[in-house]
C-alpha positions as protocol buffer text, in pm:
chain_id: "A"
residue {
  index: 1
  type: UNK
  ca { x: 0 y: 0 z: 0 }
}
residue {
  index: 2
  type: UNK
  ca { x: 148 y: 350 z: -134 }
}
residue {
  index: 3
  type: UNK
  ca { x: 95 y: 660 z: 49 }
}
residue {
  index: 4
  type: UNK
  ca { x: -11 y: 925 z: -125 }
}
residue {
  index: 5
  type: UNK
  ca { x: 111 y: 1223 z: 28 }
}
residue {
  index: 6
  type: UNK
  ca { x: -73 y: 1456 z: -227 }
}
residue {
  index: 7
  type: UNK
  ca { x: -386 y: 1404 z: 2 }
}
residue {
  index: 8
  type: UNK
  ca { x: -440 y: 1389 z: 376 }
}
residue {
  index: 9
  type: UNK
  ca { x: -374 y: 1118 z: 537 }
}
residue {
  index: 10
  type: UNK
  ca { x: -714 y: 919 z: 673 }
}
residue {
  index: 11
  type: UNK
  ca { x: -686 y: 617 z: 921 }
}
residue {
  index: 12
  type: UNK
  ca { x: -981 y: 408 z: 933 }
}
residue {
  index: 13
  type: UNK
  ca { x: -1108 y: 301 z: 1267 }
}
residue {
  index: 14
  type: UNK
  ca { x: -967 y: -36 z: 1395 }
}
residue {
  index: 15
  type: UNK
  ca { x: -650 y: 14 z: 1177 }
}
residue {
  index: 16
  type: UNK
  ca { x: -348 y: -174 z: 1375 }
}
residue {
  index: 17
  type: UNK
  ca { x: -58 y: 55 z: 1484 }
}
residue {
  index: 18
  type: UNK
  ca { x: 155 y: -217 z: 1289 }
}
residue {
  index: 19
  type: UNK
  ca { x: -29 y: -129 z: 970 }
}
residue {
  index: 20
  type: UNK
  ca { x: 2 y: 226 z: 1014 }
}
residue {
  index: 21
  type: UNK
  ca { x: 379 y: 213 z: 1092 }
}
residue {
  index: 22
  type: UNK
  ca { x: 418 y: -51 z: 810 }
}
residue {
  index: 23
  type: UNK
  ca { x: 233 y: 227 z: 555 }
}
residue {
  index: 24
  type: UNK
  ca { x: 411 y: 501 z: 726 }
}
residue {
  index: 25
  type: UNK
  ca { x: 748 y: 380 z: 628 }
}
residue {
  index: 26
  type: UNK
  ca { x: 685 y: 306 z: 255 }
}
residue {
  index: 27
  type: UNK
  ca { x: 753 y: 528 z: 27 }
}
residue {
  index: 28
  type: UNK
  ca { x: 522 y: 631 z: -273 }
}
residue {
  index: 29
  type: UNK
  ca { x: 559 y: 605 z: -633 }
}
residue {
  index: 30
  type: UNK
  ca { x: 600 y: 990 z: -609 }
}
residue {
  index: 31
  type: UNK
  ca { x: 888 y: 990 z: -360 }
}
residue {
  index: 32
  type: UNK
  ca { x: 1086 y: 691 z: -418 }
}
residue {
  index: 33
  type: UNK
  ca { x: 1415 y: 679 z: -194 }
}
residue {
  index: 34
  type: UNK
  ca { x: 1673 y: 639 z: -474 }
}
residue {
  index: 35
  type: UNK
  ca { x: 1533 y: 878 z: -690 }
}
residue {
  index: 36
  type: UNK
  ca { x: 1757 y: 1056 z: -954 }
}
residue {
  index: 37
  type: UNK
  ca { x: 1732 y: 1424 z: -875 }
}
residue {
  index: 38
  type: UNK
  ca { x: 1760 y: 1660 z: -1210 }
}
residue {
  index: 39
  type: UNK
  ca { x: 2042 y: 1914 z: -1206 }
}
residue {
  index: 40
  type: UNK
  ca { x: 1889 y: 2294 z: -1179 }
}
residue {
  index: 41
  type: UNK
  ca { x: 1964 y: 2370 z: -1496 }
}
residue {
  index: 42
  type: UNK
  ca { x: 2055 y: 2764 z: -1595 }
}
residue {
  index: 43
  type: UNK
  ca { x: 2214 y: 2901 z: -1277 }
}
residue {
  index: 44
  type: UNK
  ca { x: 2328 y: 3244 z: -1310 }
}
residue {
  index: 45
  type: UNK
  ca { x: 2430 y: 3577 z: -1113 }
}
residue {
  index: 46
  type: UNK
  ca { x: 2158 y: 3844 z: -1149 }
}
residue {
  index: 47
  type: UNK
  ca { x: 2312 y: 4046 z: -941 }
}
residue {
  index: 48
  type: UNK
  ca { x: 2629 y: 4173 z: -719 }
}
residue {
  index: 49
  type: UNK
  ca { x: 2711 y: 4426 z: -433 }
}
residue {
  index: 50
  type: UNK
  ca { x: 2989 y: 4510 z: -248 }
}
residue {
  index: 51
  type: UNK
  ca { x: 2861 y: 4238 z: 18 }
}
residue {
  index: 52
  type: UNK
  ca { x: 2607 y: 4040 z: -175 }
}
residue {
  index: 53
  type: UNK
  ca { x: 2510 y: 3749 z: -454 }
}
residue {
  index: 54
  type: UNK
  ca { x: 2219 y: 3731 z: -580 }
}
residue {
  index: 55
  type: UNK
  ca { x: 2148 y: 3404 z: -800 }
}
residue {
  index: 56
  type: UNK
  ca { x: 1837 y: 3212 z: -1016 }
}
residue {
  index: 57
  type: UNK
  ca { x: 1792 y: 2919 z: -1135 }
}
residue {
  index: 58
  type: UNK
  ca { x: 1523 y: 2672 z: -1325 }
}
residue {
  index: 59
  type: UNK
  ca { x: 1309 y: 2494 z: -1113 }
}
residue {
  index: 60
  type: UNK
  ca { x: 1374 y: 2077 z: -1114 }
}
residue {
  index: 61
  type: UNK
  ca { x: 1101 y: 1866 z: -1059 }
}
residue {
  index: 62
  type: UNK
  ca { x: 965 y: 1712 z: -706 }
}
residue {
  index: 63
  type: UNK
  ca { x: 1236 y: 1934 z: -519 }
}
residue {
  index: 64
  type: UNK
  ca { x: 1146 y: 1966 z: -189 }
}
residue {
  index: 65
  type: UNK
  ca { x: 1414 y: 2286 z: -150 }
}
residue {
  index: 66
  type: UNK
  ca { x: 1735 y: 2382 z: -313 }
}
residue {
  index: 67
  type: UNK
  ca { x: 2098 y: 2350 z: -121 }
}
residue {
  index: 68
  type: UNK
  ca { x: 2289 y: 2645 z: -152 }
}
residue {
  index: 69
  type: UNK
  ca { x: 2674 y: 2559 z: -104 }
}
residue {
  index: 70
  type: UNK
  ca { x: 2996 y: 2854 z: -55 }
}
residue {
  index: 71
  type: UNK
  ca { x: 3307 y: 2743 z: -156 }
}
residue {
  index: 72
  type: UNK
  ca { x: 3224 y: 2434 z: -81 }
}
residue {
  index: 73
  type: UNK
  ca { x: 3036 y: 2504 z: 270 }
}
residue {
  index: 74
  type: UNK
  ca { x: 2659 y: 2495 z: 317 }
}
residue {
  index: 75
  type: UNK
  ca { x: 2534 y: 2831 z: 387 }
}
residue {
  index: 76
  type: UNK
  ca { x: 2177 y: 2863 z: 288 }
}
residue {
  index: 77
  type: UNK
  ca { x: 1874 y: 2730 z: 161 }
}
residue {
  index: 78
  type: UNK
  ca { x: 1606 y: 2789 z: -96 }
}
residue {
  index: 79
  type: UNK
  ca { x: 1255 y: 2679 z: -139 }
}
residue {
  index: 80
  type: UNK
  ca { x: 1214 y: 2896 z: -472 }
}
residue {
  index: 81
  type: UNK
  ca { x: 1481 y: 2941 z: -757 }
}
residue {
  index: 82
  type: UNK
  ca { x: 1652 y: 3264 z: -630 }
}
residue {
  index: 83
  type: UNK
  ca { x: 1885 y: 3338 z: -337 }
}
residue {
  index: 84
  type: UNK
  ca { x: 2096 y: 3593 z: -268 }
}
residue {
  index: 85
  type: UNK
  ca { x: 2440 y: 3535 z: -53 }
}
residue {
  index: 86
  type: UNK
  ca { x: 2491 y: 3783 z: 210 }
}
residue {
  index: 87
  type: UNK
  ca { x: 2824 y: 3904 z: 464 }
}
residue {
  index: 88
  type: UNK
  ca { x: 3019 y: 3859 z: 157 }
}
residue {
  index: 89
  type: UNK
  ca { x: 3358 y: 4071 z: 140 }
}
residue {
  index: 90
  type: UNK
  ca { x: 3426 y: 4265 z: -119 }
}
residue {
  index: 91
  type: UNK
  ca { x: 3586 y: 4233 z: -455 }
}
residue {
  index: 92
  type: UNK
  ca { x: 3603 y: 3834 z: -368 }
}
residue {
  index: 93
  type: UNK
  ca { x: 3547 y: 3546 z: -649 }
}
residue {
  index: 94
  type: UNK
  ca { x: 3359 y: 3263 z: -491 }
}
residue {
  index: 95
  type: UNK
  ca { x: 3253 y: 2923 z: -622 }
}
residue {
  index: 96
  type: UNK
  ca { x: 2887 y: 2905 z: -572 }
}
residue {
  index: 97
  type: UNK
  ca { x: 2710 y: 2578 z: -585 }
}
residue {
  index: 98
  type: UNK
  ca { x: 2312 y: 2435 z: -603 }
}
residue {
  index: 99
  type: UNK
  ca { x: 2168 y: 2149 z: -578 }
}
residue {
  index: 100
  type: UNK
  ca { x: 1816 y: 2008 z: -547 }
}
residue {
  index: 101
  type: UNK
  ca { x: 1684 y: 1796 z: -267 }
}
residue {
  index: 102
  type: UNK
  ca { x: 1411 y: 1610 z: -176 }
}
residue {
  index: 103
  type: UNK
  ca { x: 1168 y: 1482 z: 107 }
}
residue {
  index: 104
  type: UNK
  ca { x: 1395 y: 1200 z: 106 }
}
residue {
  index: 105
  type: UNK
  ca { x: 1687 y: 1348 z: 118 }
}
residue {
  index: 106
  type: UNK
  ca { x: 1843 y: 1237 z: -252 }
}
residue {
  index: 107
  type: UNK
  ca { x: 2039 y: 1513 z: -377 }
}
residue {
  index: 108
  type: UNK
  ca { x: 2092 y: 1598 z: -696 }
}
residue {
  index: 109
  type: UNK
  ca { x: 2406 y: 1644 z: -917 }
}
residue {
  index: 110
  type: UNK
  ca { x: 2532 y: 2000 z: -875 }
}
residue {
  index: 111
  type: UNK
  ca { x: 2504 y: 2271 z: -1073 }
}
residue {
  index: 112
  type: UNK
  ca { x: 2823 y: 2551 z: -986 }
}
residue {
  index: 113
  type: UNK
  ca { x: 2929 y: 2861 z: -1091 }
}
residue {
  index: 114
  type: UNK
  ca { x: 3126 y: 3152 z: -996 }
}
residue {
  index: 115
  type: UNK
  ca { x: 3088 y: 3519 z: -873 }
}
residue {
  index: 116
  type: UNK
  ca { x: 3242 y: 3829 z: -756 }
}
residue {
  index: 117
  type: UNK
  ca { x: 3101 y: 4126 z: -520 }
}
residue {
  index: 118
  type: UNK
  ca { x: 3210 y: 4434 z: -665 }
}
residue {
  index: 119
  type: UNK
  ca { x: 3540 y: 4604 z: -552 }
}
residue {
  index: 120
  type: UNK
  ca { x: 3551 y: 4870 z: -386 }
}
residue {
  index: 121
  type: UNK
  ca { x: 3872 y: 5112 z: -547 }
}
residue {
  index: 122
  type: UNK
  ca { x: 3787 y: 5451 z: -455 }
}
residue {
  index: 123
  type: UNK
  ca { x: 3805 y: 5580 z: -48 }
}
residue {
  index: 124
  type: UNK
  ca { x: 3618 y: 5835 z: 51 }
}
residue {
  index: 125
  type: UNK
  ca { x: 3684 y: 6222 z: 34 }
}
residue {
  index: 126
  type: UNK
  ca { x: 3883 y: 6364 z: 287 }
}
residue {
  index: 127
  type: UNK
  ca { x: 3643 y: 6575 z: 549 }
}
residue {
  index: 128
  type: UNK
  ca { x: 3632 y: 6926 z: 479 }
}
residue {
  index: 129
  type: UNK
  ca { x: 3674 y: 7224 z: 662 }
}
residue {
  index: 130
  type: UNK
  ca { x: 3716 y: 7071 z: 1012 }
}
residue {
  index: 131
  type: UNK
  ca { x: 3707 y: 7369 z: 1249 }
}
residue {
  index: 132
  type: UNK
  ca { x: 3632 y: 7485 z: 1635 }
}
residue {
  index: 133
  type: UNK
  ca { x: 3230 y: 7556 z: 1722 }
}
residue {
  index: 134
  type: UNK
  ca { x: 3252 y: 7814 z: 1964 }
}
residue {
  index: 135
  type: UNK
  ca { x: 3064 y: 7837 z: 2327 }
}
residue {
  index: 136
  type: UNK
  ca { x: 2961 y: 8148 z: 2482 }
}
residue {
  index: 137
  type: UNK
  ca { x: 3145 y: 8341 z: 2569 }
}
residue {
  index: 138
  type: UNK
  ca { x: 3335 y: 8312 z: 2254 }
}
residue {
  index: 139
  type: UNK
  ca { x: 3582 y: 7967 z: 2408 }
}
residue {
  index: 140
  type: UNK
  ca { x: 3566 y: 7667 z: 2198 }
}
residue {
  index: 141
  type: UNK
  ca { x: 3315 y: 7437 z: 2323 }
}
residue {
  index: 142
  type: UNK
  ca { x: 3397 y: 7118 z: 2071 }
}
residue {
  index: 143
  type: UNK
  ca { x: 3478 y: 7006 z: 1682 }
}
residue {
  index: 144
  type: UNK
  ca { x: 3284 y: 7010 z: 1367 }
}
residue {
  index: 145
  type: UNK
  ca { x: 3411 y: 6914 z: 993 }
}
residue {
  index: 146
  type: UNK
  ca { x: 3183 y: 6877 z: 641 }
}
residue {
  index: 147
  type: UNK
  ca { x: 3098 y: 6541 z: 542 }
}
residue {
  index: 148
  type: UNK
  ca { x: 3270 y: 6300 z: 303 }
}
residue {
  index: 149
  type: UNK
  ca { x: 3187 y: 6113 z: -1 }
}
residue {
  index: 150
  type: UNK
  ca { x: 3190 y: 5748 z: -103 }
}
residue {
  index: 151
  type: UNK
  ca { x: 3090 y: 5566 z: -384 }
}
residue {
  index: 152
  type: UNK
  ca { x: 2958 y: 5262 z: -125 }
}
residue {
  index: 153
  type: UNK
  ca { x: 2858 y: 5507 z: 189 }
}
residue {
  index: 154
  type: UNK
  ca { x: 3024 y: 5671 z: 477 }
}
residue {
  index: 155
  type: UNK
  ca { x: 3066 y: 5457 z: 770 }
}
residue {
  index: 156
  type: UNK
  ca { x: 3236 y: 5640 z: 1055 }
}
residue {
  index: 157
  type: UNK
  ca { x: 3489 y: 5949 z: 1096 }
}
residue {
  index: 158
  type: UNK
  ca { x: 3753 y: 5885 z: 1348 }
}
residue {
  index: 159
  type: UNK
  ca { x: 3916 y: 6214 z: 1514 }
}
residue {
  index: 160
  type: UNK
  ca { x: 4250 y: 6223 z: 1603 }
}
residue {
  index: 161
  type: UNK
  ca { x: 4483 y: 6475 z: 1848 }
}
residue {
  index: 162
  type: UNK
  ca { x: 4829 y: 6432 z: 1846 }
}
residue {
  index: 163
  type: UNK
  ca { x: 4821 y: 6170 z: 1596 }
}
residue {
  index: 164
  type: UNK
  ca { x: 4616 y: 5943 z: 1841 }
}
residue {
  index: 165
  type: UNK
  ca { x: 4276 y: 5847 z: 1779 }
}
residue {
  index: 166
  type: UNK
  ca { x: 4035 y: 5982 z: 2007 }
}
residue {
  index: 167
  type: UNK
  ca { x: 3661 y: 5975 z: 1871 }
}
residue {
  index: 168
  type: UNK
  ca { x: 3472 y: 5734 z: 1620 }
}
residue {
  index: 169
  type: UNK
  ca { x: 3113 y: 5874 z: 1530 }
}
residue {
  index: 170
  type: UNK
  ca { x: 2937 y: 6081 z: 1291 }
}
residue {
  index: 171
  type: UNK
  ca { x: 3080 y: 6469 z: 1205 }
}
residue {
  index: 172
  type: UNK
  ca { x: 3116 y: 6673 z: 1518 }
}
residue {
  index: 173
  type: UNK
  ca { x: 3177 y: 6608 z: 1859 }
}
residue {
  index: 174
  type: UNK
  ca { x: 3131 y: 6830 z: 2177 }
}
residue {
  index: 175
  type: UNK
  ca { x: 3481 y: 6839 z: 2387 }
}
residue {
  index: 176
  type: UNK
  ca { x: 3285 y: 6729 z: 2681 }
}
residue {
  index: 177
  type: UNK
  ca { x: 3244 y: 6401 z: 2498 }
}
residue {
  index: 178
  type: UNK
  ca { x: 3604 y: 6377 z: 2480 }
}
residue {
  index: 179
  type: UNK
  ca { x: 3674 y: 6481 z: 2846 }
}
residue {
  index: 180
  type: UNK
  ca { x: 3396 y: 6363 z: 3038 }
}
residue {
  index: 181
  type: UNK
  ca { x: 3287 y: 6096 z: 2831 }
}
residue {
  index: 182
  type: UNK
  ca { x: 3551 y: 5907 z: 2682 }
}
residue {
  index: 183
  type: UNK
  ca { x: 3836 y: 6071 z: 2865 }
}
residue {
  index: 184
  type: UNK
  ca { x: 4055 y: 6078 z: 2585 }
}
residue {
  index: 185
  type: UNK
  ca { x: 4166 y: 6446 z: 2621 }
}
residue {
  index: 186
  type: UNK
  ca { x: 4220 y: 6611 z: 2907 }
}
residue {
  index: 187
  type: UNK
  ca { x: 4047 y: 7028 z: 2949 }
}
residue {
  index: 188
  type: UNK
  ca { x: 4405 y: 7289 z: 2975 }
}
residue {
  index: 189
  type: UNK
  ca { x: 4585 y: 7071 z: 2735 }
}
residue {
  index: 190
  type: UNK
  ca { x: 4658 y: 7175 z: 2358 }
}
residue {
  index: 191
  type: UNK
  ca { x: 4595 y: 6946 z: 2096 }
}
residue {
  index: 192
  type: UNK
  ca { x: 4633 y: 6928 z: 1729 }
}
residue {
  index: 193
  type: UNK
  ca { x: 4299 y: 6742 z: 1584 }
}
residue {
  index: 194
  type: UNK
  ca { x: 4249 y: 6632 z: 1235 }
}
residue {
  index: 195
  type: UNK
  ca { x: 3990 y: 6399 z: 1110 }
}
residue {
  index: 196
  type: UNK
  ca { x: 3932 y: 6108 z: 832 }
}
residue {
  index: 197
  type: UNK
  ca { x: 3652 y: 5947 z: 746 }
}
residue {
  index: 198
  type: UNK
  ca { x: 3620 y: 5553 z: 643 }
}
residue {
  index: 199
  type: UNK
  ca { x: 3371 y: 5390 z: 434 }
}
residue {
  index: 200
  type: UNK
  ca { x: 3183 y: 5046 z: 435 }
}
residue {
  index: 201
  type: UNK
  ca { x: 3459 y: 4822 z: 320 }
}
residue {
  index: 202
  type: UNK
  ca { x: 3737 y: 4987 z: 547 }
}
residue {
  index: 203
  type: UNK
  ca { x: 3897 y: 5228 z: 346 }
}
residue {
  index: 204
  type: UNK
  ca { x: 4054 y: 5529 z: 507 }
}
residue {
  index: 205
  type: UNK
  ca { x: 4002 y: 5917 z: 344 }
}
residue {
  index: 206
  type: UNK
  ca { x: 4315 y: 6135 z: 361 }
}
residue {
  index: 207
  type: UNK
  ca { x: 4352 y: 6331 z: 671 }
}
residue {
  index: 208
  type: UNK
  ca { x: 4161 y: 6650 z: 763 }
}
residue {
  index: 209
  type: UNK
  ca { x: 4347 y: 6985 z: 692 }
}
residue {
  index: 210
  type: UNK
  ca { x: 4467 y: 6972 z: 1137 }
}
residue {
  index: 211
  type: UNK
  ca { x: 4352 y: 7251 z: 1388 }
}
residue {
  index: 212
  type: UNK
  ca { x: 4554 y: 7266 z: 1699 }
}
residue {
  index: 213
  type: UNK
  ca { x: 4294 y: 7373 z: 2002 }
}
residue {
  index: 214
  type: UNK
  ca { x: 4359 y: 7413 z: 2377 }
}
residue {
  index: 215
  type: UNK
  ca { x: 4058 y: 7255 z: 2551 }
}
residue {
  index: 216
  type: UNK
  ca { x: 3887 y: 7504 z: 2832 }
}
């Protein structure tokens, strides 16, 4: 006796338990265990980022989801024909594989291919006009500079006095941030700031035209 998994399952009343196991555990027509999986067929890149893959593929027949393998590594599954790969670095090849499984667990041959993210060659522009806000009366009460540029995006702008770095944030920072906050200057000492900023993938903008401030 077959079960036909297309259609819900109906025990009639005095069945055995043995029965039912003995039905449970036999495959159907539909679902044999040594079935030959087809190959998705026509696997292609439709698209890359900086971090991301995004793939399609044909559908194969009586798939019950799609394996999606990473140089080798299983990272993800599908239960459609598209995925996309994701925390990918940047301007990286990888060998991208699929293959179809079923309720049983066959597996089909794979189908592989290989893509890039897109490389990141340009860092951003360097911070302009980084200069003193002033407090009342007239002392200078922290740091301001223009924002950058990137072809990916702006990520952070790290400050630094003296050469060291003292702030990572967005442009501007109050001195009592640096004081009271982070403690990384100290108020009646003079420092010479300059700022870059750094985008998405790491890369560093050339350094700030420097101001040298003494903080109140």
């Amino acid at each position: 006796m077959a079960l036909n998994l297309r259609c819900p399952l109906r025990i009639l009343a005095g069945t055995s338990a043995a029965v039912i196991a003995a039905v449970l555990a036999t495959p159907s027509a539909g679902y044999a265990a040594d079935r030959a999986l087809a190959t998705p067929q026509a696997l292609r890149v439709t698209s890359s980022g900086y971090d991301t893959v995004s793939l399609a593929w044909e559908p194969s027949a009586g798939v019950a989801y799609y394996q999606i393998l990473r140089n080798g590594q299983w990272v993800d599954s599908a239960y459609g024909t598209a995925a996309t790969l994701r925390y990918l670095s940047w301007g990286t090849t990888y060998t991208i594989t699929v293959r179809a499984r079923d309720w049983q667990g066959n597996v089909s041959e794979p189908a592989t291919i290989t893509a890039s993210t897109r490389s990141d060659t340009q860092a951003p522009t360097t911070p302009g006009n980084l200069r003193r806000i002033a407090g009342a009366p007239g002392t200078p009460a922290g740091l301001a500079w223009d924002a950058s540029t990137d072809d990916r995006g702006v990520a952070i702008y790290w400050l630094f006095a003296n050469g060291d770095p003292v702030f990572a944030g967005p442009p501007g920072v109050p001195f009592y941030v640096l004081t009271d906050v982070f403690c990384t200057v100290f108020s009646g000492e003079t420092y010479t700031f300059t700022v870059r900023a750094q985008d998405l993938s790491g890369r560093l903008s050339a350094a700030a035209e420097s101001v040298t401030v003494t903080i109140p």
